[in-house]
C-alpha positions, 0 to 999 in steps of 0.5 A: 675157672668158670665155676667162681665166675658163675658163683660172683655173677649169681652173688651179684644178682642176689645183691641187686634184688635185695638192694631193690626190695629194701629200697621198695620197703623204704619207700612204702614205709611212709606211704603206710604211715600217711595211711594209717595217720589218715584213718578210714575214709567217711563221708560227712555232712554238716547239720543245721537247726530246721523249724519243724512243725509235728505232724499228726495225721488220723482217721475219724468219721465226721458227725454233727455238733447240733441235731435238733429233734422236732419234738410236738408238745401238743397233740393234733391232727397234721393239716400241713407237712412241708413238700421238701421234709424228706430225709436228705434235703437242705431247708433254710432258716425259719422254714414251716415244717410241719402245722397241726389243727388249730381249731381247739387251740384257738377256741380256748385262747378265745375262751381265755380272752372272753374270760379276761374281758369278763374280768376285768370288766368286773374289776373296774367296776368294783373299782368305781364302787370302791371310789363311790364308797370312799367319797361317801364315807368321806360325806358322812364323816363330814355330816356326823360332825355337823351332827356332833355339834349340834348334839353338843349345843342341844345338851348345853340347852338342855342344861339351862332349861332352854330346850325341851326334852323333845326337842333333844331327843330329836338331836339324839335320833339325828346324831344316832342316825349319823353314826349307823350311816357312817358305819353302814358306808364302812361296811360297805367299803370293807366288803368290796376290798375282799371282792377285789382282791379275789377279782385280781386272782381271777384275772392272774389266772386267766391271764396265764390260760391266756398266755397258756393258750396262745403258747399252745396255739404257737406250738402247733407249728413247728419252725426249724431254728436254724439252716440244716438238713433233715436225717430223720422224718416219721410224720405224715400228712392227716396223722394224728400225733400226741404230745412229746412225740418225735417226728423227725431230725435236723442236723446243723451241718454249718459246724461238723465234729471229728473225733480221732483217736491218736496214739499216746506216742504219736500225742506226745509228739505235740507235746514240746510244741505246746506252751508250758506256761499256759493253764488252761489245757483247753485253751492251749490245745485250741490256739496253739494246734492246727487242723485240717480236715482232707474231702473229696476225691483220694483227699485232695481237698484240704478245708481248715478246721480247729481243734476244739476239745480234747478228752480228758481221759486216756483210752485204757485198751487202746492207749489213745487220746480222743481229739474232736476237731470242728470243722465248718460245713457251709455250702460250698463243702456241703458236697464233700462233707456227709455226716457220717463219712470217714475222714483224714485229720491232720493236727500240726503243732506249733514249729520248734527248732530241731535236729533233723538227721538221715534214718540210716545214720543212727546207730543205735540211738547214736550218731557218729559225729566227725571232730575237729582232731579228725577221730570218730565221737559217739553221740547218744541222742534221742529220736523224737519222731520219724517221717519221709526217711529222716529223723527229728532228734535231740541231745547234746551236740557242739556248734556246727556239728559234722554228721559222719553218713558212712555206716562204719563196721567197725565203730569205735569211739575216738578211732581215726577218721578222714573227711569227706564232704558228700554233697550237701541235701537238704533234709526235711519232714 
């Protein structure tokens, strides 16, 4: 009797456990059905347009963008150097540097002058024989027809018997001498315009020695054009130096070049920032690019510069454009700027509205992208540039799109995803 009981009791048992188990089966059923509707959980930021400016920074040594040479272009005796004309000092405007003897130089600017004088002494004076003649021709030609007529009057006479033969040679002597007259005073005349025209070759010609010795007197000073500072000397005072020599270097520090050399890739990054429409490549890069040149102690000074050229040929072996920047060397950056001294150079384009997404959310030039039926989309992108962690990118993405920030493994286009709104950053360059 106790052999049934203990086999209904463990039937019992058994029923109960079962009775639980597929009431527990029922109950997760839905539970794992909400689950895998749910899909993974991601994290999700929304992406906005930012107004990127392209940054360049490069390293170039700063050199001067006029050296003047003083060069003597005529030979002497040094008799004045000035006392600052040392390599290093900064001279003004105008400044005497440097005077030769003058000694020669002036006498063959006085001999020049004597010369002139002497000349045009002469010219006037032909100039006055010349007026004497033509008065004097002038008088003859009078006289002769005085003589001519009576000449003619004596013949009528003559004719009619009324006159002596005498007395008619006497008209012909006088009409003869008319005529040798008038001609000797043509002579005369037509000797002195030759002699004066010569006269007027002398003066032209030492009218330029003049002008030549007075340049020559002038060049034995040597003025410096403009405010610099002197890189070279290689006079001294009482040396005798000859012409074409050069004697020392200025440099303008007032306008200073940089040349950097930037990558192609690193170029290019500038390239949408410029103006497709615009020609005039020079012109373009000038007004569109800025620049800035960092001095001073670890680069914490920042001087504005402009980019004034770039080259107009590729560097085959190192694959780099030449951009040379001007910078403005006045006096209160003439500490900080040495020529020769290396420099950081920043090019900054034109702003444009980008993309910009966290590094570590690309895949493989994809982004992950949360749709609005809650699944995964793959975006092929391409990344523009990187900086600071994050990436300017571009390619086709819908109106506000969602940015999946969870690195998913594994990710598969179109899977089922569940929203998680992280807290928003605000990404910049």
């Amino acid at each position: 009797m106790e052999r049934p009981r203990l086999k209904g009791f463990f039937l019992i048992i058994l029923l109960g456990i079962g009775v639980i188990w597929a009431a527990r089966a029922f109950k997760s059923q839905p539970e794992t059905q909400k689950k895998s509707h749910q899909g993974k959980l991601v994290a999700v930021q929304t992406l906005t347009k930012q107004n990127i400016a392209p940054t360049i920074t490069a390293f170039g040594r700063i050199t001067p963008s006029v050296t003047w040479q003083g060069i003597v272009e005529v030979g002497g005796k040094v008799v004045y150097r000035h006392p600052l004309l040392e390599k290093g000092h900064f001279l003004p405007k105008d400044t005497l540097l440097l005077t030769l003897d003058r000694t020669e130089y002036q006498l063959k600017l006085e001999q020049a002058k004597a010369s002139l004088s002497v000349l045009t002494a002469q010219k006037k004076q032909i100039r006055l024989d010349v007026i004497n003649q033509e008065k004097n021709l002038d008088i003859e030609k009078k006289n002769r027809v005085i003589v001519d007529k009576a000449w003619q009057r004596a013949l009528k006479l003559r004719q009619k018997g009324m006159i002596s033969p005498s007395t008619l040679d006497l008209e012909r002597k006088a009409h003869l001498a008319s005529l040798k007259s008038e001609q000797a005073v043509r002579h005369q005349l037509a000797l002195l315009m030759p002699q004066q025209q010569i006269l007027e070759a002398q003066i032209a010609r030492e009218t330029s020695a003049l002008q030549q010795a007075q340049l020559s007197l002038d060049k034995t000073e040597l003025i410096l054009p403009f405010y610099g500072q002197v890189s070279m000397v290689d006079v001294a005072l009482n040396e005798w130096v000859k012409p074409q020599q050069k004697v020392l270097e200025v440099i303008n520090t007032k306008k200073m070049e940089i040349t950097v050399h930037i990558p192609l890739l690193d170029w290019q990054r500038l390239q949408p920032a410029l103006d497709p429409i615009k020609t005039d490549r020079l012109l373009q890069v000038g007004s569109e690019l800025s620049a800035w040149v960092y001095v001073g102690e670890r680069n914490k000074k920042k001087i504005a510069a402009k980019v004034q050229r770039v080259a107009d040929s590729i560097d085959v072996k190192t694959q780099t454009i030449g951009v040379v920047v001007e910078v403005n060397g006045k006096k209160a950056h003439q500490s900080l700027i040495r020529n020769g001294a290396l420099l950081q150079v920043q090019l900054v384009g034109k702003p444009q509205s980008h993309w910009v997404v966290p590094q570590a959310s690309i895949h493989q030039n994809n982004l992950y992208l949360f749709s609005p039926n809650n699944t995964l989309t793959m975006v092929p992108i391409e990344v523009l540039f990187n900086v600071n962690g994050s990436a300017v990118v571009q390619g086709s993405f819908p109106n506000s799109p969602k940015l999946i920030t969870t690195d998913l493994l594994p990710a598969i286009d179109g899977m089922l995803v569940s929203e998680f709104i992280e807290n928003q950053k605000e990404l910049t360059l």
